[in-house]
Wavefront OBJ file of the C-alpha trace (Angstrom):
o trace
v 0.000 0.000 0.000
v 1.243 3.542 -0.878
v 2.321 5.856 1.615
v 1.564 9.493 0.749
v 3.660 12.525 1.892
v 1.602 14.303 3.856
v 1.358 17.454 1.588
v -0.086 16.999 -2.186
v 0.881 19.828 -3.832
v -1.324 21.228 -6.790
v 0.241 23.123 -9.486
v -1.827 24.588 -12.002
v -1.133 27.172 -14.241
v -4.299 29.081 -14.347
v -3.130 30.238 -10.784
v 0.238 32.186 -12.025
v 0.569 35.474 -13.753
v 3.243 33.608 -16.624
v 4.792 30.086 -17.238
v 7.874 31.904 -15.573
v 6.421 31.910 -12.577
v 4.603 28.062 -13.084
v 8.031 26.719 -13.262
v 9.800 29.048 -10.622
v 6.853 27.854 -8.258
v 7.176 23.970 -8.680
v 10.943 24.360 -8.597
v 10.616 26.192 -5.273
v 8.007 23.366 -3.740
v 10.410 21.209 -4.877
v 13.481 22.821 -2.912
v 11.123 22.958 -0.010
v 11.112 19.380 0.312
v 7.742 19.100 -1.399
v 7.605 15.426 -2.950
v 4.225 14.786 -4.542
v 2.409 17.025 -7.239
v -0.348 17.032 -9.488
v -0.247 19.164 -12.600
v -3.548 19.985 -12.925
v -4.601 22.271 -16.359
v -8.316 22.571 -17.149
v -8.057 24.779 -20.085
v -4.826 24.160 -22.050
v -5.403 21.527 -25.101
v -3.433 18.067 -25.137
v -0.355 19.600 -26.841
v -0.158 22.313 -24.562
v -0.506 20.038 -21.705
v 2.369 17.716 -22.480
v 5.167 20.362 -23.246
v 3.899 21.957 -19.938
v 3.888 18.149 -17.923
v 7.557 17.299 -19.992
v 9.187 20.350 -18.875
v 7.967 19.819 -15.444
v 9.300 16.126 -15.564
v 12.718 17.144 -16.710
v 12.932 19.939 -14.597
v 11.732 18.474 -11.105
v 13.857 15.254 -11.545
v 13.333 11.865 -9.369
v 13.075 13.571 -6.621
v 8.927 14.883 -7.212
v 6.330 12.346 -7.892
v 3.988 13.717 -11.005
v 0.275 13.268 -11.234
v -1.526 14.167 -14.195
v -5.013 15.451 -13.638
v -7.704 13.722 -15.723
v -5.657 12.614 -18.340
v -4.163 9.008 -18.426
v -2.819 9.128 -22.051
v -0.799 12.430 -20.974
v 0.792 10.218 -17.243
v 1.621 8.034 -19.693
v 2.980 9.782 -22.547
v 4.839 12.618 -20.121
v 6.757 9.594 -17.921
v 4.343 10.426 -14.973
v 3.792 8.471 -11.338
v 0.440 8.063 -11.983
v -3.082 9.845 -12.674
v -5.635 11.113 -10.899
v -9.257 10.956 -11.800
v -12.696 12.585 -11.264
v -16.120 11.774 -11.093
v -17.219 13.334 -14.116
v -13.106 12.215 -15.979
v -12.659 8.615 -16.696
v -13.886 5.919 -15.161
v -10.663 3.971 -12.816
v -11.429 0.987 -15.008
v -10.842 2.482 -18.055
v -7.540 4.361 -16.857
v -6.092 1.699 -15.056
v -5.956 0.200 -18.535
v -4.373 2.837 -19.761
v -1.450 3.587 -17.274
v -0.856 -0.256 -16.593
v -0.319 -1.927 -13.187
v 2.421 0.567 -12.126
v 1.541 3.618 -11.981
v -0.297 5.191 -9.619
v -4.481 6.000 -9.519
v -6.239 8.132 -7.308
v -9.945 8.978 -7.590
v -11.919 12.212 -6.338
v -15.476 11.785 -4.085
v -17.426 13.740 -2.574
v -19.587 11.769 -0.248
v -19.615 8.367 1.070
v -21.731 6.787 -1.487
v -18.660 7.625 -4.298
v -16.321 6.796 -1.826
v -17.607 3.087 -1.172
v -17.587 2.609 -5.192
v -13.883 4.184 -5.610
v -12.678 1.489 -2.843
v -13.970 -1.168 -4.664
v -11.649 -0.229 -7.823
v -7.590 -0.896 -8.201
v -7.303 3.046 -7.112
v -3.993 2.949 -4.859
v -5.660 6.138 -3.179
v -8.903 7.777 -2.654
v -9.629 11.596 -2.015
v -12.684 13.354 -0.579
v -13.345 16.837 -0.874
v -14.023 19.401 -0.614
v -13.653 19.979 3.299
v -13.851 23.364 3.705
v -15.081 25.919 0.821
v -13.059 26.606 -2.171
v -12.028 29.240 -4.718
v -10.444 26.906 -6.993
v -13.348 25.353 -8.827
v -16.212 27.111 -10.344
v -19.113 24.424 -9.141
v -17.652 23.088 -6.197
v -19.559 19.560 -4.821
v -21.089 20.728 -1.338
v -18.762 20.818 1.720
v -18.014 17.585 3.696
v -16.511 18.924 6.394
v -13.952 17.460 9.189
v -16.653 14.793 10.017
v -16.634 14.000 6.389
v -13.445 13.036 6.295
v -13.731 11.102 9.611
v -15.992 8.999 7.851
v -14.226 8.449 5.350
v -11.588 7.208 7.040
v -13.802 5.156 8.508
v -15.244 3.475 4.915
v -11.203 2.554 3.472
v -8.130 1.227 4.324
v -6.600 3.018 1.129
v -4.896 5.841 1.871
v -6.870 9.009 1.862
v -6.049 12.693 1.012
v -8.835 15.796 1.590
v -8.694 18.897 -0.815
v -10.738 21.596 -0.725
v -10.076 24.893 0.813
v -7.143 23.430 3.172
v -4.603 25.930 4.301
v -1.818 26.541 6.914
v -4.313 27.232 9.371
v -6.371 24.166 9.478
v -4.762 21.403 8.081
v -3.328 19.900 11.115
v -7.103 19.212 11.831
v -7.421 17.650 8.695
v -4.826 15.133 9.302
v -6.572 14.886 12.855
v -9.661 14.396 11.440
v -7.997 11.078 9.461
v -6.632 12.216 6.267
v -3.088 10.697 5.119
v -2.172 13.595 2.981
v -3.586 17.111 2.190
v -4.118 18.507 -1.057
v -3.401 22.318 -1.371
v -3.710 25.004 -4.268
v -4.090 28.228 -3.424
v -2.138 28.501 0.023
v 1.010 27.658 -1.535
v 0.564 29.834 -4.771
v 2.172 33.019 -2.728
v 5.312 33.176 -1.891
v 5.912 29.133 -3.213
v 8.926 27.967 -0.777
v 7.909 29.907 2.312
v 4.335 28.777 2.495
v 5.277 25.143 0.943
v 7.800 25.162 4.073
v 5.541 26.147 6.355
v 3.078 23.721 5.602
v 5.649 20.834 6.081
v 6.724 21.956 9.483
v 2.645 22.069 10.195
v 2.051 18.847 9.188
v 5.340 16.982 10.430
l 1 2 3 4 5 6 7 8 9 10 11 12 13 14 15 16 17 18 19 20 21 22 23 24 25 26 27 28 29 30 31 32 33 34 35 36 37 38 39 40 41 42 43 44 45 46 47 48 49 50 51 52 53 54 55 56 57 58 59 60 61 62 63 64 65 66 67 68 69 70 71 72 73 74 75 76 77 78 79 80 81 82 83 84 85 86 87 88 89 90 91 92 93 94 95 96 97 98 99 100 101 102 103 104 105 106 107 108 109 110 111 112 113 114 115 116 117 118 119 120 121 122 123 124 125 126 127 128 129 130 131 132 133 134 135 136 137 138 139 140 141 142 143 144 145 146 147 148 149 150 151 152 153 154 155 156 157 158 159 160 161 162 163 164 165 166 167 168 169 170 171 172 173 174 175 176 177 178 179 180 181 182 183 184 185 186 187 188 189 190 191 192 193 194 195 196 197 198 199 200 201 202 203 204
């Protein structure tokens, strides 16, 4: 069974001003000691998306396990860890066939009925979200809260990471709460090493 850092990092680029500052961000999680990341790009096209997820392979090294959001052709084609799908993406069948035994496959719910179907599937990790509200998506699922995630931890033995609205503030509660591993976005988009630091002290 996997076991997940404790901070998932999410790097998309919608959230930076330039690719400059993409790159400069992931390389600074990175030096922080950050050592799992999704690349996560809703509105770039496939050839876009590749170039971006290559350069971020080269540049990160072996150090930085890649997820690619949605897309299990890209994981595959880029030389990612794994994929990560959502409700409405794929079904974990279908990309597990895709990316092989290998690699790795997490899949998104958002309330326990979800979560009891994901467990039953080869996914080597489950996330459930969002637990607090979020800025990141435009129709987020409703809030499950702390005791969402404590009964989620409850439903699997697969390790679980929350995402949604998680910051420095709360996400020692999170872990409390059960969680393996938090996802974040937008708390680590300002000033990338510092808060990316500060987070990993947090959550040590």
């Amino acid at each position: 069974m996997l076991k997940l850092p404790r901070l998932y990092a999410i790097i998309d680029p919608s959230c930076f001003d330039s690719h400059q500052a993409f790159m400069s961000a992931a390389r600074q999680w990175r030096d922080a000691g950050v050592s799992l990341m999704q690349y996560r790009n809703k509105v770039g096209n496939a050839r876009e998306m590749l170039e971006q997820a290559r350069e971020l392979r080269e540049t990160l090294g072996e150090t930085v396990k890649l997820i690619m959001d949605d897309r299990a052709d890209l994981a595959v084609a880029a030389g990612f860890a794994g994929v990560h799908v959502g409700q409405d993406d794929l079904s974990p069948g279908a990309a597990r066939k895709i990316i092989g035994e290998t690699l790795w496959l997490g899949v998104s719910t958002h309330n326990p009925e979800q979560l009891a179907e994901a467990d039953r599937t080869s996914a080597d990790y489950l996330a459930i979200g969002p637990v607090f509200a979020t800025s990141s998506k435009e129709k987020p699922d409703p809030v499950v809260g702390l005791e969402g995630v404590k009964r989620a931890r409850e439903q699997t033995s697969k390790p679980l990471v929350a995402i949604g609205g998680i910051t420095r503030r709360n996400c020692r509660a999170v872990i409390e709460a059960g969680a393996d591993s938090v996802a974040v976005i937008s708390d680590l988009v300002r000033e990338p090493r510092k808060s990316a630091e500060e987070f990993l002290h947090i959550l040590r």
